[in-house]
Every structure is written in C-alpha cells, then in structure tokens.
N, C-alpha and C positions, 0 to 999 in steps of 0.2 A: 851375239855381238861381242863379247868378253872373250871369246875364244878367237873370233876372226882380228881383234886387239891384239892377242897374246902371239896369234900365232906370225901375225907380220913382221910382228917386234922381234920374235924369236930369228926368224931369217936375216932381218937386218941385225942384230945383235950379233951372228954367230959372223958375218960377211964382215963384220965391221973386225971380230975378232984374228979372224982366221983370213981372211982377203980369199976365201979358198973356194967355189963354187962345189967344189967335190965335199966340203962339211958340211954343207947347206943341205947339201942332197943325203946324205948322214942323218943329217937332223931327220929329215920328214921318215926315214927308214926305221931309228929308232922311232921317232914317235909314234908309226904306222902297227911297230911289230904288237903290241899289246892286243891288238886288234885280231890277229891273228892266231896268239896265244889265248887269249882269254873270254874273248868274245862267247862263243857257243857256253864256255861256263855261267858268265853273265847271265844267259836267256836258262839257263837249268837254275841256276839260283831264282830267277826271277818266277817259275813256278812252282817254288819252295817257300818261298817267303815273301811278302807281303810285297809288290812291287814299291812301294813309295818307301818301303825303309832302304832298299837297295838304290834308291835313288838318291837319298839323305845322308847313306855311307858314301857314295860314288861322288857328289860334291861337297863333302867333306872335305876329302881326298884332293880334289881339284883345288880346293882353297888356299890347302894348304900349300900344294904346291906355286901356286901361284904369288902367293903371298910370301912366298922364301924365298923366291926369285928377284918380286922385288927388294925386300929385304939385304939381298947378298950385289945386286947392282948401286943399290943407294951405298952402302959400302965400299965399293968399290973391290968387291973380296968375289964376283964372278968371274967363271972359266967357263971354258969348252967343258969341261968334264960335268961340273956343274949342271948347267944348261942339257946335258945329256940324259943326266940323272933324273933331273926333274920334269924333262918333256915325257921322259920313259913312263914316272909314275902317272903324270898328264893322264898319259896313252891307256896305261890299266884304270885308272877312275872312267873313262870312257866307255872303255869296252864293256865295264859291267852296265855303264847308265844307259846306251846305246837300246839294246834290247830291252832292259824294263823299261825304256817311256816309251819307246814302239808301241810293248803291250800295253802299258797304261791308258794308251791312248783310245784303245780298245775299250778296258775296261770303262772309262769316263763317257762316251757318246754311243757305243752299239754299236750292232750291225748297220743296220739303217743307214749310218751315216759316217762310216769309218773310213769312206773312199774320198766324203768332200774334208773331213779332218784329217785326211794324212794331206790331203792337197793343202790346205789353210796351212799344218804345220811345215810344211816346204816351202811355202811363199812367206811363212815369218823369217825360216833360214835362212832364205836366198835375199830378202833383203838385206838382212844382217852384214851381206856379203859387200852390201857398197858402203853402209853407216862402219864397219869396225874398221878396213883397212883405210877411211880416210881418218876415224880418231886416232888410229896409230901413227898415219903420218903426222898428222899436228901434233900432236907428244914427242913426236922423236924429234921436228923440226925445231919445235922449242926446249929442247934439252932436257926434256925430261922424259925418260927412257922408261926409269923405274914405274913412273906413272900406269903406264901398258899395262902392267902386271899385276898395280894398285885396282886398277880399274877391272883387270879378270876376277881379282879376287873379291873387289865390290859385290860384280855379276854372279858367283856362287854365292855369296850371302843373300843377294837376292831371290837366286834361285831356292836357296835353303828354305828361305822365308814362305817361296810361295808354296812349295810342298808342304810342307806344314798343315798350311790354311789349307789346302784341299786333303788333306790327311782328317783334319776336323770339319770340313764339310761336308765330304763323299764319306761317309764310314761306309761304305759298298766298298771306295776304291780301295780299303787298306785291308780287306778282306780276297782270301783266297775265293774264286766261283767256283772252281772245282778242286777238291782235292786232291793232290798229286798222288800219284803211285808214291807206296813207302821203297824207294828201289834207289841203290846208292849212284854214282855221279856215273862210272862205268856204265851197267846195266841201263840207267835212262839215257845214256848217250847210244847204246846198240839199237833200244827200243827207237829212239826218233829218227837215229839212219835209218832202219828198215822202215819205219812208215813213211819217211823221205822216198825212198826208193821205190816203195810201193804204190804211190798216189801216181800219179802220170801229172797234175797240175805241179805237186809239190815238186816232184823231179827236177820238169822242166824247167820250171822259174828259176830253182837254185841253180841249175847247170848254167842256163842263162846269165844270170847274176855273176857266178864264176866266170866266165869268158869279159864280161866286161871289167872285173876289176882288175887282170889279166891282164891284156889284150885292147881293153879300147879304154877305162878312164884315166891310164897313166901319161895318156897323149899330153896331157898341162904341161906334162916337164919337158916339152918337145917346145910349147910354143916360146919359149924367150931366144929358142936359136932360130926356130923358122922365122920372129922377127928381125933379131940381129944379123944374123949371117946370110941366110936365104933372100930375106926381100929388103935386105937393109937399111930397116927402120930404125929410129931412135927408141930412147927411153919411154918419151910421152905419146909414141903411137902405139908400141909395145904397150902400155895401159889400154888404151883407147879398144887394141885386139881382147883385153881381157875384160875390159866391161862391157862390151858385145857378148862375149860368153855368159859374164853375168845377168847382162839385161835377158836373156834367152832364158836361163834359168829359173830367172824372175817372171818371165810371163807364162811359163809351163806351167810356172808351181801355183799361181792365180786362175791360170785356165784350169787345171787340175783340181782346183778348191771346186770351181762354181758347176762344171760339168761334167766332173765324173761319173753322177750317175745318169748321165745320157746317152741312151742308148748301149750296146750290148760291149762287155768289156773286152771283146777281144781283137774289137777294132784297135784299143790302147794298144796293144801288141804287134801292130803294122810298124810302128816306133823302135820295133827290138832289130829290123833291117835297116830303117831310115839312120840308125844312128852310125853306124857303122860306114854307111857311104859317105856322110859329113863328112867322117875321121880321113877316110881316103880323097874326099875330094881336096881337102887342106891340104893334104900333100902335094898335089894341081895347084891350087892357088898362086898366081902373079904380081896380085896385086893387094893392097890393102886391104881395099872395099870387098875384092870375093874372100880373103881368109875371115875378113869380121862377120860377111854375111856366114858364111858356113860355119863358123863358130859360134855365131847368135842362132843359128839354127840348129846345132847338135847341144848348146844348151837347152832349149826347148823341148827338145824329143829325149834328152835324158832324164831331164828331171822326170817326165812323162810316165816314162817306161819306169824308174828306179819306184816314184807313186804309185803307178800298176801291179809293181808286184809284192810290196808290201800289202798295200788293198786284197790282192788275189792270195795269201797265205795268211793274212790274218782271216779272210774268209773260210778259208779251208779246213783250218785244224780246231781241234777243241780247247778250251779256256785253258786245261791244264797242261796242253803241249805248247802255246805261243810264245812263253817267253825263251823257252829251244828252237822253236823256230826263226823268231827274231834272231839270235844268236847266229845259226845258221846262214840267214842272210847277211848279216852286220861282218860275218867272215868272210865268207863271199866277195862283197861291194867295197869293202874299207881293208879287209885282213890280207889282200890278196896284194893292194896296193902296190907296197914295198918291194915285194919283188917283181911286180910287172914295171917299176921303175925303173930296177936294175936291168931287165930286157931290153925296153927302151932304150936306157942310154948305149946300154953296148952295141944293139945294133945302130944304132945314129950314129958310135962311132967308127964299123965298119960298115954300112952302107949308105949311110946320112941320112941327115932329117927327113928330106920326104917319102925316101926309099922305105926310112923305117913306119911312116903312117901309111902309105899304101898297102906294106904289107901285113901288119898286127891289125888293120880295119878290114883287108879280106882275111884273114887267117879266122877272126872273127866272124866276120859273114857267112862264114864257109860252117862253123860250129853249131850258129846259130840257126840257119838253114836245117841242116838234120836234127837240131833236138825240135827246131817247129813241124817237121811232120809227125814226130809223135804227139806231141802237145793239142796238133788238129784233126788227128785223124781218127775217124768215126766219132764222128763231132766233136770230141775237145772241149774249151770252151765254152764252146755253141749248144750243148747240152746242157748246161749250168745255168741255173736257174734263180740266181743272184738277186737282191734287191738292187 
C-alpha cells in the first residue's frame, strides 16, 4: 500500500514540477531500470544469504529513501533531480527484495501450498492497488504532499517490524535449506542460464515472461491517450478505465489464492494467449464499456498467468537455485518494462494508439504461440506430476 502511496505522489509531484508528461514517463524509466540491472543479482544474493536479512537491508533502503523525500518536500528544497535520484535507489531496494520474498514465500508454506500463497500474496497487492492511490489522493488534496512519503516510510518500518518477528518465529525461515555451490556471482550466473536453457518448463516460462514485459504489459502507458484522444473521455472516466483493470486484477489474484490447486496447471496457461488478444482487442474498442470490459478482463488473466508461472518455477528448481530464479523472472516481468515503454510510445507516435496495441499484442501472440509448442509437446506440462 506505501508504495502504491509513493508512487502516485511521485507522478503527481514531478507533473506538478515539470508540466512535462515526457518526465513522468522518465520517472517510471528510471525507476523500472534497477529492475533490470539488479534483479537476477538480488535472486543469487538470495541463495547466499539468508533471505530475510536481504529483505531487512532491501527495506532499509526503501526507508530511507522515502523518508528524504519527504524530508526534502516538507522543505521545500525538492527537484526533479532529487526525485530521480531517489526513485532510482527506490528501484535498487526493490530489485533485491523482489526475488528474496518470492523465495521466502516458498520457504514459509511449501510445496503443498505455494500456488494458493503466491495467489493470496497477489490478491493482498492488488488490493493495495485501490486503498494507496486513493490515500494519496486525499494527502495531496489536503496539502499535504510530504505526508505520501511519510506514510511509505511508516509502511517500511512496518514492514521492517514484521520481518523481524518471523525471523524470531520461523528460525527455518532465516536458515539456508540447501547449501549453495561455493561459486562466485559469474560462474553461478552461467550455471543457472544453462539449467534455464536446459529445462524446456524453465525455458519456456521465462521466454514467456520476456515477451510480456516487452511486448504486452507496457500497454498501461497507452491507456491515458486511448482514453483522452481515441474515445474522448474525461479525467473521471479515464479512472473508471483503470479501476476495471484493477478490479480484474483483484479478482484473478482471489481466484488464484482459492483454486489454484484445482485441477492440472496447464489449463492456467490457456491465459498466456487470452491475454494478448485483450491487449489487441482494446485497440477495437469504441466505446467505454468494451475498453473497461477488456481491460477488466486482461487484468484477470494477467494476474492469472504472472501466478502461474512463479508457482511453475518455484516448483521446478531446487531451494538452492530459487532465489536466481526469482531474479530471473523479476527481470523478465518488471526489468523489461522500461524499455517496452519506450516502444510503445514511439510507435503510438508513428502509428497510434491503437495501431500500436494491435500490433505489440499480435507480435506477442505470435512469440508466445511457438514457445507453447515446445513447452507441450510430448506432453509438457501434462507429464508433471505436481501437487
């Protein structure tokens, strides 16, 4: 909730600064890049060392920066540069925390049951998503701006707190299960490409993963023109388009928690197509009610699919490879981001809004199609034998 606070504030702080919609789109670049630098390291740190102290340094980190933020706006002594600086360190506290609670989350409930816990942990996020950006509005509305920032850095102490307590509960969790190879950052980074490369599930999920953070979940930065420009909404319908997104997201990540382990997991994976034609069919859309429904509906089958394959790779690999793996995906889904934004926009500005969603959602389809005939054929899947 402290992050979807921080980061509202962050957009409207820099718009209010700059009037500039091109620093806006800056900001999410830099904040995105850490993700893509550092992540994979994150997940190798996190099979080196105790995940919960990486997660104790990583909001640290976060505190601190949140808490100079506010600090430097209650002064009135913020800038653009400022705000750069400090979404940037944001960004690296992130990237390492990303992947150790992944695994952690592993370590804390099992196999058993690590497909309805990654759902529960998506449906606490995706709530998150309607409670922070409306406490940022009320802070901003009543003038008090600094507060956003006050209130992230609350949410890191809290979270400091509660690591702690399951540091002193779980003494499982703060224990390595397997021993890592003694092999330096290089060496274990060749090691887990090649068993990437070699697994045909592992493959395919990260390839997968790739093309969407690419390719299809940059689409967000498409919807404020396809509402403005394209169907010539206002302000408060432009919301309305993104809390359909959100409410989708929110019912994926519930249905996600309660049924995951029903029936065989590679039906989850009919989702890795359906999302892709959402993305295209928005580009069609004419009216309000079909962009909201298609957006309420590609939030649902993303969340789906993003749950699917964290479930299917923390399944796959051993204790001492997951938190490279995590890392892995956290590159993939979030590291790629940044620059599938800049594709985006460039194409929207030489072929437009909906030209450019038709096309990055087939280009997509098109990806994703050939890595699923590997991924099913001579059973795939359907020969896994999963709880």
């Amino acid at each position: 909730m402290g992050t979807w606070v921080q980061g509202t504030a962050q957009r409207w702080l820099v718009l209010e600064l700059t009037d500039s919609p091109w620093a806006v789109g800056l900001l999410g670049a830099v904040g995105g890049l850490p993700f893509l630098l550092f992540s994979f390291l994150g997940g190798w740190l996190a099979d080196r060392v105790p995940r919960i102290s990486v997660l104790l340094c990583a909001q640290g980190l976060v505190f601190f920066q949140a808490l100079l933020l506010g600090i430097l706006i209650h002064g009135h002594s913020i800038s653009v540069l400022w705000i750069l600086i400090l979404v940037f360190l944001f960004g690296c506290g992130m990237a390492f925390e990303v992947p150790a609670r992944q695994s952690l989350v592993f370590d804390l409930v099992g196999r058993d049951d690590i497909t309805n816990a990654v759902g529960l942990h998506s449906a606490v996020f995706n709530l998150a998503r309607f409670a922070g950006p409306a406490v940022a509005g009320l802070l901003i509305t009543t003038g008090n701006l600094a507060g956003c920032f006050y209130f992230k850095a609350f949410s890191a102490f809290l979270i400091i707190t509660v690591l702690i307590y399951v540091k002193r509960k779980y003494l499982s969790a703060e224990k390595l299960t397997e021993k890592p190879a003694a092999s330096g950052f290089m060496s274990s980074t060749t090691e887990i490409f090649k068993f990437a490369r070699g697994n045909r599930i592992v493959r395919s999920v990260i390839l997968i993963i790739l093309s969407y953070g690419l390719l299809l979940l940059p689409y967000s930065v498409l919807v404020p023109s396809l509402g403005r420009d394209v169907l010539g909404l206002g302000a408060g319908e432009y919301g309305f388009l993104c809390s359909a997104n959100g409410m989708g997201a929110l019912l994926g990540a519930v249905a996600a928690a309660i049924f995951s382990n029903a029936g065989r997991r590679e039906r989850w994976w009919a989702g890795t197509i359906i999302f892709p034609l959402t993305i295209a069919g928005l580009g069609f859309a004419s009216t309000i009610h079909q962009a909201a429904f298609l957006l309420f509906l590609s939030g649902i089958v993303m969340v789906t699919v993003s749950n699917s394959a964290v479930s299917l790779l923390q399944l796959e690999v051993r204790d001492s490879q997951r938190g490279r793996i995590m890392g892995l995906f956290t590159t993939g889904f979030m590291g790629l981001f940044p620059a599938g934004c800049l594709i985006h926009g460039a194409l929207a500005e030489l072929l437009g809004v909906r030209m450019t969603l038709v096309t990055t959602a087939t280009a997509a389809l098109l990806v994703i199609l050939l890595i699923g005939k590997s991924l099913f054929r001579d059973g795939g899947l359907r020969s896994r034998s999963w709880p």
